[in-house]
C-alpha positions in Angstrom: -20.8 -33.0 -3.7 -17.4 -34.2 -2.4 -14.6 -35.8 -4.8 -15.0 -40.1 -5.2 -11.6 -40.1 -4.6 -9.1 -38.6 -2.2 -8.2 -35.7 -3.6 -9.3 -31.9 -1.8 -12.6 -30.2 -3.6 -10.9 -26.8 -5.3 -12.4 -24.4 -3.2 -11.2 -26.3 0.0 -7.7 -26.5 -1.4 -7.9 -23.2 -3.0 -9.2 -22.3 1.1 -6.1 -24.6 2.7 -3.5 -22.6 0.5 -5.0 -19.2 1.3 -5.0 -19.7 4.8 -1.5 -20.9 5.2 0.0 -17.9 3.2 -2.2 -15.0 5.4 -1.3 -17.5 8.6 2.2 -17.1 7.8 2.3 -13.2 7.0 0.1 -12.8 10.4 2.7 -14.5 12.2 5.5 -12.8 10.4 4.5 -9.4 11.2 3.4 -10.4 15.1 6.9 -11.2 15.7 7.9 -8.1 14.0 6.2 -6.0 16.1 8.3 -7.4 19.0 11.6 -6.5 17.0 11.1 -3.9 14.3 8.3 -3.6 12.2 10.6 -3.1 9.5 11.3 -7.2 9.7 7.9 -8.1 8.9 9.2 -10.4 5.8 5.8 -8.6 4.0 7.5 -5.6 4.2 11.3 -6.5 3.6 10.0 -8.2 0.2 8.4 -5.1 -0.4 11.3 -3.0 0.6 13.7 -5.2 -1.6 11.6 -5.5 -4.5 11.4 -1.4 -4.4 15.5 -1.5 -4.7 15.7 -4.2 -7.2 12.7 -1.7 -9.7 14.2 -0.8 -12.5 14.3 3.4 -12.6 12.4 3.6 -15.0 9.7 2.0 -13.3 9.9 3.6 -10.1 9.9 7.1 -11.9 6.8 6.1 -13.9 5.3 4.4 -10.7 5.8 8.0 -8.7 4.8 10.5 -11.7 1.6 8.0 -11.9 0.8 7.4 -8.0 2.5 10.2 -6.3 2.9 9.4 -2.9 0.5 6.2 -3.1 2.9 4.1 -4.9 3.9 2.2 -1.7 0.3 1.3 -1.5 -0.1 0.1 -4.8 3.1 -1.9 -4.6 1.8 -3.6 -1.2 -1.7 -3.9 -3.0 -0.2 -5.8 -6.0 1.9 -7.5 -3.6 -1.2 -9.4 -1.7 -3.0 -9.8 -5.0 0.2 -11.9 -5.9 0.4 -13.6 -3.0 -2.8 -14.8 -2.7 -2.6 -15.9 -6.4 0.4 -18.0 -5.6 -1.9 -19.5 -2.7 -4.3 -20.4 -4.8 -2.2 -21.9 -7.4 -0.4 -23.6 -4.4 -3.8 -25.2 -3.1 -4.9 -26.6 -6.6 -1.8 -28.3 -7.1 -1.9 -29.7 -3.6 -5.0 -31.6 -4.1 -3.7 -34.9 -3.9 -1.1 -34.2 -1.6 0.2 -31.3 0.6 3.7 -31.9 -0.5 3.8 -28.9 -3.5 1.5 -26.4 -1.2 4.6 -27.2 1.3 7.0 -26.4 -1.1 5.7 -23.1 -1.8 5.4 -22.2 1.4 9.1 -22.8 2.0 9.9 -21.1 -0.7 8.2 -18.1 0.0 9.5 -18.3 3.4 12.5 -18.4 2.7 12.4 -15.2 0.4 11.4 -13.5 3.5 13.8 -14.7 5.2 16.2 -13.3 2.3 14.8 -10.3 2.5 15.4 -9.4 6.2 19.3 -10.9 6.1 20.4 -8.5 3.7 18.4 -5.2 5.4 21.5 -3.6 6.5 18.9 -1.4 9.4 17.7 -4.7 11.2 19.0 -6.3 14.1 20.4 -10.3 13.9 17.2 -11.3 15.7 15.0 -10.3 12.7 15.4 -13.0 11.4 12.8 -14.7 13.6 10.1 -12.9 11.8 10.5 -14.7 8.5 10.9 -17.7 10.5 8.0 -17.7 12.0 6.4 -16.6 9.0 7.5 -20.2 7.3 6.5 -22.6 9.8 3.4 -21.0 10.5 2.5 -21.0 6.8 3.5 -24.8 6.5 1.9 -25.7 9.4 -1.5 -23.7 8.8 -1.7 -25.2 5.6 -0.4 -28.9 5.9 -3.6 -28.5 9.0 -6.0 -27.2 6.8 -4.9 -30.2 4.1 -5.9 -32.9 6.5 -9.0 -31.6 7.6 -10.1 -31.2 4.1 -9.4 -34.5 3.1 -12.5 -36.7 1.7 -14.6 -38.2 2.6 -16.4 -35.4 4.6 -19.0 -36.3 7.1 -20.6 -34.1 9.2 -18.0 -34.4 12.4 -15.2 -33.9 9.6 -16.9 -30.9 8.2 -17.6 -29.4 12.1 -13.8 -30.1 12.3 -12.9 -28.4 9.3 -15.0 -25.6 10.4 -14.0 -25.2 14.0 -10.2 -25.4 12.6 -10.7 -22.4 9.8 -12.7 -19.9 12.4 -9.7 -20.5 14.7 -7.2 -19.8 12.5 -9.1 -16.8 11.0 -9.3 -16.0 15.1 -5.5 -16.4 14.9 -4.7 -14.5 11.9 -6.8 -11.5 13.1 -4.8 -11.5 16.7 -1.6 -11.6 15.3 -2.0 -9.2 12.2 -3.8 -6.7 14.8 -1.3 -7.4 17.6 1.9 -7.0 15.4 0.6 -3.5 14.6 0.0 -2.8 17.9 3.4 -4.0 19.0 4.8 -2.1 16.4 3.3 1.0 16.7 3.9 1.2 20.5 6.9 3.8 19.9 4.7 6.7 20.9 6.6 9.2 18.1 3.8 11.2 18.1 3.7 11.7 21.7 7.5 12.4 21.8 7.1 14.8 18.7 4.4 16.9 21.1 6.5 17.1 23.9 9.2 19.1 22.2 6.5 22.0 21.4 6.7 24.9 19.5 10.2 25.5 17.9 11.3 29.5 18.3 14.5 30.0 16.6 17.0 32.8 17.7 17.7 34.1 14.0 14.3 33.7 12.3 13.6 33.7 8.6 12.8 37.5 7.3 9.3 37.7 6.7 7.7 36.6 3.4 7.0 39.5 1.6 2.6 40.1 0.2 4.1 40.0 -2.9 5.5 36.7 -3.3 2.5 34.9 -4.5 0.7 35.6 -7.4 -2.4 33.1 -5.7 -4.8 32.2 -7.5 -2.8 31.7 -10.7 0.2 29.9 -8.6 0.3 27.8 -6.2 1.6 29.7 -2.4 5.0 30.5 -1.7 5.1 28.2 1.4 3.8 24.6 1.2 2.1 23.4 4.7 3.5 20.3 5.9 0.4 18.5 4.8 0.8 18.8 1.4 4.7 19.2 1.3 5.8 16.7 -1.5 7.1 13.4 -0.1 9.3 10.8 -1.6 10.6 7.6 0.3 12.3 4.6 -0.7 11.0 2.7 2.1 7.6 0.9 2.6 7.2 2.0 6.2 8.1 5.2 8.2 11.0 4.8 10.2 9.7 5.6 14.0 12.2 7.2 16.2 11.4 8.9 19.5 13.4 12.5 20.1 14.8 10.5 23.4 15.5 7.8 21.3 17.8 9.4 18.3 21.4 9.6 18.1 23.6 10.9 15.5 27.5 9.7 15.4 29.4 12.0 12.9 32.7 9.8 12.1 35.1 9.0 9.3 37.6 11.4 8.0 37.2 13.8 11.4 39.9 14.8 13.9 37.4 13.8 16.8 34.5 11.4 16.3 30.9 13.3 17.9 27.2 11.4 19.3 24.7 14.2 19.4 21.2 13.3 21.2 18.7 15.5 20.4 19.0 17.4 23.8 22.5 18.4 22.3 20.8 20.2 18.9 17.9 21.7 21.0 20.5 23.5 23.5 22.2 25.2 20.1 21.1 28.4 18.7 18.7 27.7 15.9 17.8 29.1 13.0 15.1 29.8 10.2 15.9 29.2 6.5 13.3 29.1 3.9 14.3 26.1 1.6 12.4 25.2 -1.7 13.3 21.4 -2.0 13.3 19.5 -5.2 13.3 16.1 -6.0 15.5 15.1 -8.7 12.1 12.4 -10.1 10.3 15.6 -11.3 9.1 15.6 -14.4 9.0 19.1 -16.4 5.8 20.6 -15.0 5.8 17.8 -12.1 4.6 18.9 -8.4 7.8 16.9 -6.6 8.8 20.1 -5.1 7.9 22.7 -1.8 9.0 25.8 0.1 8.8 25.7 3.5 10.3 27.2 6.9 13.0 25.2 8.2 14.6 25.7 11.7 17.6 23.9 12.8 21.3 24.6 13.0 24.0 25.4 10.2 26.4 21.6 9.8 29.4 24.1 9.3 28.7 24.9 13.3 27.9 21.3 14.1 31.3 20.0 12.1 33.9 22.7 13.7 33.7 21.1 17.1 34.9 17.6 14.4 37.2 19.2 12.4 36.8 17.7 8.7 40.2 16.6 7.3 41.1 18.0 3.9 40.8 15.3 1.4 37.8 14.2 2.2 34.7 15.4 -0.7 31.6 13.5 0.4 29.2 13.3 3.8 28.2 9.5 3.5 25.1 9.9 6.2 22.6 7.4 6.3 19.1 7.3 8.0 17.5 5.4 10.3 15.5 2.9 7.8 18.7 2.5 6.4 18.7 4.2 3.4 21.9 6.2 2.1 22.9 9.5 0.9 26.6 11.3 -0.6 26.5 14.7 -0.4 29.8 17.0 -1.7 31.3 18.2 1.7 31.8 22.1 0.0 28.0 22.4 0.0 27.6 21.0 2.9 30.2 23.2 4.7 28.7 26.4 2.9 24.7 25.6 3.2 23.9 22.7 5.2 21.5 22.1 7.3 20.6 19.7 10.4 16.9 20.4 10.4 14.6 19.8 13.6 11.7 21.9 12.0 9.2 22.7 10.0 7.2 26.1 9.4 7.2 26.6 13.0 6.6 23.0 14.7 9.0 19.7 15.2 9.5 17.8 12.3 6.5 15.8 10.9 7.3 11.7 11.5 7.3 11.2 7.2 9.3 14.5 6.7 12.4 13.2 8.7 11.2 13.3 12.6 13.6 13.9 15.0 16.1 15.1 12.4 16.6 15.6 8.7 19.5 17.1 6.2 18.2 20.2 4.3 20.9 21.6 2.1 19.7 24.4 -0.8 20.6 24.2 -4.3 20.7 20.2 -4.3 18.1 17.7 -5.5 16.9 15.7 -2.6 18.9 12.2 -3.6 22.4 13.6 -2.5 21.3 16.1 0.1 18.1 15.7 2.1 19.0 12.6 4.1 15.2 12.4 6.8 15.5 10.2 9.8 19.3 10.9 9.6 21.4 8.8 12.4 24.9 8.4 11.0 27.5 10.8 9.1 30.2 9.6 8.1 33.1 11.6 6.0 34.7 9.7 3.1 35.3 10.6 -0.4 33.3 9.4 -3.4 35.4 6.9 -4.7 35.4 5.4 -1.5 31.3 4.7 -0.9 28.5 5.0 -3.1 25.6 5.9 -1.9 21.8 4.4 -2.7 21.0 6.1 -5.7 24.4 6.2 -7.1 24.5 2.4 -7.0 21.7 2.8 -9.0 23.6 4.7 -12.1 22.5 8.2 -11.2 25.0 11.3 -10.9 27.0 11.9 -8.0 27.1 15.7 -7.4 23.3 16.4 -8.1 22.6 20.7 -8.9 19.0 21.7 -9.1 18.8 22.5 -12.8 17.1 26.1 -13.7 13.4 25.2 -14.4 10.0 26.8 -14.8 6.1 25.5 -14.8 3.0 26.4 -15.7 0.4 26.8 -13.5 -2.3 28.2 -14.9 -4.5 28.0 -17.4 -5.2 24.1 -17.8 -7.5 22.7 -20.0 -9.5 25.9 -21.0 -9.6 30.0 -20.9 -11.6 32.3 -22.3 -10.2 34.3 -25.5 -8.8 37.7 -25.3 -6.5 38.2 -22.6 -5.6 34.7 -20.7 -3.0 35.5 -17.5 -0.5 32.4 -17.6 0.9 32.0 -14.3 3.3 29.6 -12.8 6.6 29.4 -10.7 10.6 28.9 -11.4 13.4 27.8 -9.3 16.7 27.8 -9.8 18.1 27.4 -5.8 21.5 29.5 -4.9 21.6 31.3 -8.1 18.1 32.9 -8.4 15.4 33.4 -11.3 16.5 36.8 -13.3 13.6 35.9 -15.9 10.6 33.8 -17.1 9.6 34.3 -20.4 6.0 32.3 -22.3 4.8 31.9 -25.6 2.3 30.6 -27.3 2.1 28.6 -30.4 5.9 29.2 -30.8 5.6 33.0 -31.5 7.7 35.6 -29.6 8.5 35.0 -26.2 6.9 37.3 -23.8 8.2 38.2 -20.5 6.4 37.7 -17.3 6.4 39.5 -14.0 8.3 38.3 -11.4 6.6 38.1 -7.5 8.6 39.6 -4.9 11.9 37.5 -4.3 12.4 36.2 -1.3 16.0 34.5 -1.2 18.4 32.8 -4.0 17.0 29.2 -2.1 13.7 29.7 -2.9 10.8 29.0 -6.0 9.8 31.9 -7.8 6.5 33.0 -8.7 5.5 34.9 -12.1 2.4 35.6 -14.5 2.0 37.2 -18.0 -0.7 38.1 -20.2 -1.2 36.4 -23.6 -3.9 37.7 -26.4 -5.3 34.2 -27.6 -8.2 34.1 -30.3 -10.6 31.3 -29.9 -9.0 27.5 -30.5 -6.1 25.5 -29.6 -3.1 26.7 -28.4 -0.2 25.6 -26.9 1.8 27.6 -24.1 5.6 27.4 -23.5 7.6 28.8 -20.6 11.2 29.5 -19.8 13.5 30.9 -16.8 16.5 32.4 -16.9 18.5 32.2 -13.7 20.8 35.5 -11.9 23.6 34.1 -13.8 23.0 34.3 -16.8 22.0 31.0 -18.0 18.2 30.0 -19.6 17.1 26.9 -19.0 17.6 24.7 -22.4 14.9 23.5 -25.0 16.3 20.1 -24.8 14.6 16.8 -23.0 16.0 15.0 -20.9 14.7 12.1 -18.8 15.2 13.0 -14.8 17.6 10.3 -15.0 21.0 10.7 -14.2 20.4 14.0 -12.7 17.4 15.9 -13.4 15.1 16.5 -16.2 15.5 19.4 -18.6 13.2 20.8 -21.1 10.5 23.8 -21.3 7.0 22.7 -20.1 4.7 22.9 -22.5 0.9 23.1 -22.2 -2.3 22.7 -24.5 -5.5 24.5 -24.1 -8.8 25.1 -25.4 -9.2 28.8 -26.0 -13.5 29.3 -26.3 
């Protein structure tokens, strides 16, 4: 039964708004495929609501989702959107005007969005563009043709008009993905082959895992923790990547990727650590990198003295300050991973890797630009965000195993400890705050890598809770005290509660 007077039935204008908001991010993400998928104004809101979270947030979001935050973040995002749709359509009954309005102003947050992405072009602002008048005229369409009174060649109308737009809105969303994944990264990542390096990483020793009771020494790229700022992976062919290393340098280089391959590489094995980790979290992997040393990259620069920070910055945009000492004594431009190129969302064609520092200020992925400055000069992503400049990996343990349950009598606790450059010297677990006990150490590979131990523990049947601590090579066991990852790392000993039947 239609409205006696002219106002839109709900569900039509509740259909009108809809349809103009998924028109416009349809058309929004078409064009971006023709420019950079990165200006899809979906994405840039994304991407700038992810820097404008709150750290506390973001922490929470990551400990909670893991590497599916970016999915829940674009999941809420739609659910929002299409709310404000909705909303937009009811008020727009009478007239079309406030369902215009929010159109613009949803348009033009897109269009906010892109300006201020310092990794897109000055033509990605046609994306957001055509985002808005898409949206407004979708909508302001879908208004007309809804308006009462509906007879039966007004309701064909109205029916023709929304299958063509869906038809629309299908072609462009599917075309802008194809448009924007038509950078064949994968088929440039195969071309390059196997990677053989001329000084390999020694073998990993049978006895540096203690499996089942830890997890293995080296992490497979597959399940190699992964934290990103951005919504989308940055998507740069081998062919494609250059790196300019500039700033305070007695000769500005451009490296292509040709120029790293035709260098002697070498095999480190790296355990990385994100500085988000929680005490006991899984934000941190060992794996085979191949690339060359930055110290043989940087002579043919020549750093001037004064200068205490590599300001490099990757390919999405995204920025990192590293202290120039480390990255002089360790650093390394990566092109590998346990024996292959690069995955694409592990830094493809070229990533930072640089021991003993938490990811934040070290492990720059996608990497195009290095620039030498000092700290006072630039701050970097994360320390614009109030988190600590120089960034050490703090001596830390975890337990592995038992969770939830053992059986009483002897229970073998098992778990791993890092403390990268220095080395573990000790892990010691107790239980119920008793004496500590110390645990065996696996074979240690290098002063860069995790650590793997066990011990036994004589536990009568109940609850009990475990403790662990490491003590690193010099000297120092990690502290009883928590401390919230941010500014630059968590501390504490993980504890654990089981059920001993």
């Amino acid at each position: 039964m239609e409205n006696s007077d002219n106002r839109l039935s709900p569900w039509r204008a509740v259909w009108a708004g809809v349809l103009g908001v998924v028109a416009a991010v349809a058309a929004g993400h078409l064009v971006a495929g023709l420019l950079d998928g990165n200006a899809s104004p979906f994405l840039a809101v994304g991407n700038t609501a992810i820097d404008l979270t709150p750290d506390p947030v973001k922490d929470w979001a990551i400990a909670t989702f893991g590497t599916a935050d970016k999915l829940v973040l674009l999941i809420g995002m739609a659910v929002v959107l299409l709310g404000f749709a909705a909303l937009a359509g009811l008020l727009s009954r009478r007239s079309p005007a406030p369902g215009t309005v929010v159109a613009v102003v949803v348009g033009a947050l897109g269009l906010i969005a892109v300006m201020i992405r310092p990794d897109l072009g000055q033509l990605a602002i046609l994306a957001p563009l055509a985002s808005l008048f898409a949206g407004v005229f979708v909508f302001r369409l879908m208004h007309r043709l809804s308006r009462p009174p509906i007879e039966s060649a007004e309701r064909r109308k109205f029916l023709q008009a929304s299958a063509g737009v869906v038809a629309g809105i299908g072609v462009a969303g599917l075309g802008g993905q194809l448009l924007g994944s038509r950078t064949d990264v994968e088929g440039s990542r195969a071309a390059i082959g196997q990677l053989t390096p001329a000084q390999p990483a020694p073998q990993i020793p049978a006895g540096a895992d203690f499996v089942p009771r830890t997890t293995r020494f080296l992490t497979s790229n597959r399940d190699f923790y992964r934290i990103d700022t951005a919504l989308s992976v940055p998507k740069v062919r081998a062919e494609d990547w250059v790196l300019r290393i500039h700033g305070a340098v007695d000769k500005e280089l451009t490296l292509r990727y040709e120029d790293i391959r035709r260098l002697p590489l070498v095999e480190r094995t790296v355990t990385l650590t994100c500085v988000s980790n929680e005490i006991g979290g899984d934000l941190i992997s060992t794996s085979n990198f191949i690339g060359v040393p930055l110290k043989e990259i940087l002579a043919d620069a020549g750093v001037k003295p004064g200068s205490d920070q590599l300001f490099s910055t990757s390919a999405d945009g995204w920025t990192c300050g590293t202290p120039v000492a480390d990255i002089l004594d360790r650093g390394l431009l990566a092109i590998g991973m346990n024996g292959e190129p690069l995955p694409v969302e592990h830094g493809f064609p070229a990533r930072m890797v640089v021991p003993g520092l938490y990811g934040y200020v070290s492990a720059t992925k996608w990497v195009v630009d290095m620039e030498f400055t000092t700290f006072a000069d630039k701050q970097a992503y994360w320390l614009e965000r109030g988190w600590a400049a120089r960034g050490p990996i703090k001596t830390q343990s975890r337990i592995d195993t038992p969770r939830g349950s053992a059986q009483a009598g002897k229970v073998t606790v098992g778990g791993v400890a890092w403390a990268q450059t220095r080395g573990i010297a000790k892990v010691e677990v107790r239980a119920d705050g008793r004496e500590w006990i110390p645990a065996r150490l696996a074979t240690e590979v290098s002063l860069d890598t995790w650590r793997m131990w066990e011990a036994d523990l004589e536990l009568a049947p109940g609850e009990h809770t475990l403790q662990c601590r490491a003590t690193d090579q010099t000297g120092y066991t990690q502290t009883d005290v928590i401390a919230d990852p941010v500014p630059d790392g968590a501390t504490g000993w993980h504890t654990v509660t089981i059920s001993v039947r």
